[in-house]
Structure formats: structure tokens, C-alpha cells
Kinemage of the C-alpha trace (Angstrom):
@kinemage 1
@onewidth
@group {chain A} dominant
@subgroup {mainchain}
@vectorlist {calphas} color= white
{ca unk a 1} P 0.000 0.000 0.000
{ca unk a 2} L 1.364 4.123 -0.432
{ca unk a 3} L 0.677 4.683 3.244
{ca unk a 4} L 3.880 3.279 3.855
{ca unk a 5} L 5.946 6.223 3.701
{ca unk a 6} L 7.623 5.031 -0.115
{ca unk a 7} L 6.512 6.862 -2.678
{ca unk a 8} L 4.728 4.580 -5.518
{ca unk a 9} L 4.558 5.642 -9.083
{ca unk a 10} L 1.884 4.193 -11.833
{ca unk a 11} L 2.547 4.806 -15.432
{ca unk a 12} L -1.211 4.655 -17.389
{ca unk a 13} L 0.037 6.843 -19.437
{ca unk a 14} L 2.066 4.471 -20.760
{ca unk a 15} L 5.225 6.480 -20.818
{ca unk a 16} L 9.095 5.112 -21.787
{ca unk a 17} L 10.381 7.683 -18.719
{ca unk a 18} L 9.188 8.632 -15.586
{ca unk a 19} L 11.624 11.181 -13.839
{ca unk a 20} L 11.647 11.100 -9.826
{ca unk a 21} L 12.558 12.892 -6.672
{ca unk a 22} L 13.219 9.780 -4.765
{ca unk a 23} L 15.883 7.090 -4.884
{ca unk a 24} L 13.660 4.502 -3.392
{ca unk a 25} L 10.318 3.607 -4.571
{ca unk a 26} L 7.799 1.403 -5.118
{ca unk a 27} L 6.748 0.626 -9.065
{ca unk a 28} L 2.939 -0.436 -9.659
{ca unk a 29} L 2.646 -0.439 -12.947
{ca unk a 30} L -0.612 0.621 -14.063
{ca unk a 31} L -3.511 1.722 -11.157
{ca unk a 32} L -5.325 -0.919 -9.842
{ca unk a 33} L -6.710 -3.111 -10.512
{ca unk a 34} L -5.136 -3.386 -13.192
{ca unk a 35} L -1.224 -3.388 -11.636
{ca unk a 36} L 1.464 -5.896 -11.379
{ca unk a 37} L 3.053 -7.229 -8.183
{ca unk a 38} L 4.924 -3.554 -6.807
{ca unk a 39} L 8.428 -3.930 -7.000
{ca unk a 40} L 10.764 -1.769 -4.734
{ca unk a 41} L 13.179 -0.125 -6.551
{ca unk a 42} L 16.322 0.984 -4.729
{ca unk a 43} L 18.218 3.526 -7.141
{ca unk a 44} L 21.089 3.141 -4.632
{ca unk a 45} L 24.187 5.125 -6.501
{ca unk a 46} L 22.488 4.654 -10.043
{ca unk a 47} L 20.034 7.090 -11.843
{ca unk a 48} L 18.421 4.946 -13.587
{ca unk a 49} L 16.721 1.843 -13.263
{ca unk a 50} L 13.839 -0.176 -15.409
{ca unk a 51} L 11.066 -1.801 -14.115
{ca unk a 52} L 11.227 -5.590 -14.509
{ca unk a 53} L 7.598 -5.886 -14.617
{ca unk a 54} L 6.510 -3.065 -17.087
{ca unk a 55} L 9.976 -1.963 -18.311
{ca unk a 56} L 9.209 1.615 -17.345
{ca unk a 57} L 12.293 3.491 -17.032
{ca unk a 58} L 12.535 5.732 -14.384
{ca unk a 59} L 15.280 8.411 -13.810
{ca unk a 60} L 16.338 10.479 -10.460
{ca unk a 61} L 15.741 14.195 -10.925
{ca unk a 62} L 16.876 16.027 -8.532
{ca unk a 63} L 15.479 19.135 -9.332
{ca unk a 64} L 11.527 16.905 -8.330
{ca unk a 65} L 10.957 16.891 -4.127
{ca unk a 66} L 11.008 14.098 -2.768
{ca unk a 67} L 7.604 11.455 -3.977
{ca unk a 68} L 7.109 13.777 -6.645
{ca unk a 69} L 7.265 12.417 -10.428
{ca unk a 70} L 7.465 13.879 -14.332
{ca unk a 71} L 4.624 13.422 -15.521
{ca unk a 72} L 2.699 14.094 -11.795
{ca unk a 73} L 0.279 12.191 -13.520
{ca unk a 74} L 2.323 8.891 -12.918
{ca unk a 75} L 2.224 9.549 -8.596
{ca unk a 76} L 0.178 7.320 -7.402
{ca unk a 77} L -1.742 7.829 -3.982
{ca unk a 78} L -4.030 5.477 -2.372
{ca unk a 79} L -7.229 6.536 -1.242
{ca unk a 80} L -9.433 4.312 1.088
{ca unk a 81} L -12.353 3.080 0.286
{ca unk a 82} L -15.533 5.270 1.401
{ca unk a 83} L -16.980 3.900 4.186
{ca unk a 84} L -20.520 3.631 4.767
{ca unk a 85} L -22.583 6.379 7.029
């Protein structure tokens, strides 16, 4: 789940890059429920690394805060369901 304190990043826009401020996430591939098993990515001392799932390549920005992603479209934040009054 995103309330976890790593940022997760979806790419339904079907985009070759997605830039990030962090350099550890989680990758989800498209939103649910249509997304594959999310894969923590450690960038470590690289800036770059490719999804193994959806071969989304994602690349450390510095310039993006932390969690924050280019497009923003491709952030991913989980809401909770509504709950019932």
C-alpha cells in the first residue's frame, strides 16, 4: 500500500520515462486493478533503473521533491475506500 511512507509511481500513461525525486520507490505499474506485483526499486548510486515488470524506465531528478514524479500524472496515492454512514 502508499501509506507506507515510499513513494509509488503508476505509469497509465504508458510512458518510456518517468523522472523522480526519490531514490527509493515502489513501481505499480498501471492503477489498480489493473497493476502488477509492486516492485521496490532501490536507485542506490544509479540514476536509472527499469522496471522488470513493465519496463518503465525511471530516472532520479533532482530538481523533483522528494515522492514527486514527471509526468505528476504517474504519482500514485491510495485513497481508502468510502466507508458507509
Amino acid at each position: 500500500m502508499a501509506d507506507t511512507g515510499i513513494p509509488h509511481f503508476c505509469n497509465d500513461l504508458g510512458v518510456t520515462l518517468i523522472e523522480v525525486g526519490s531514490k527509493e520507490f515502489m513501481c505499480v505499474g498501471a492503477k489498480p486493478p489493473f497493476d502488477h506485483p509492486h516492485i521496490f526499486i532501490d536507485l542506490g548510486g544509479d540514476t536509472e533503473a527499469v522496471c522488470p515488470y513493465c519496463s518503465t524506465l525511471y530516472r532520479y531528478n533532482p530538481a523533483l521533491a522528494a515522492g514527486a514524479a514527471k509526468p505528476e500524472e504517474c504519482e500514485w496515492h491510495d485513497t481508502p475506500a468510502a466507508t458507509a454512514a
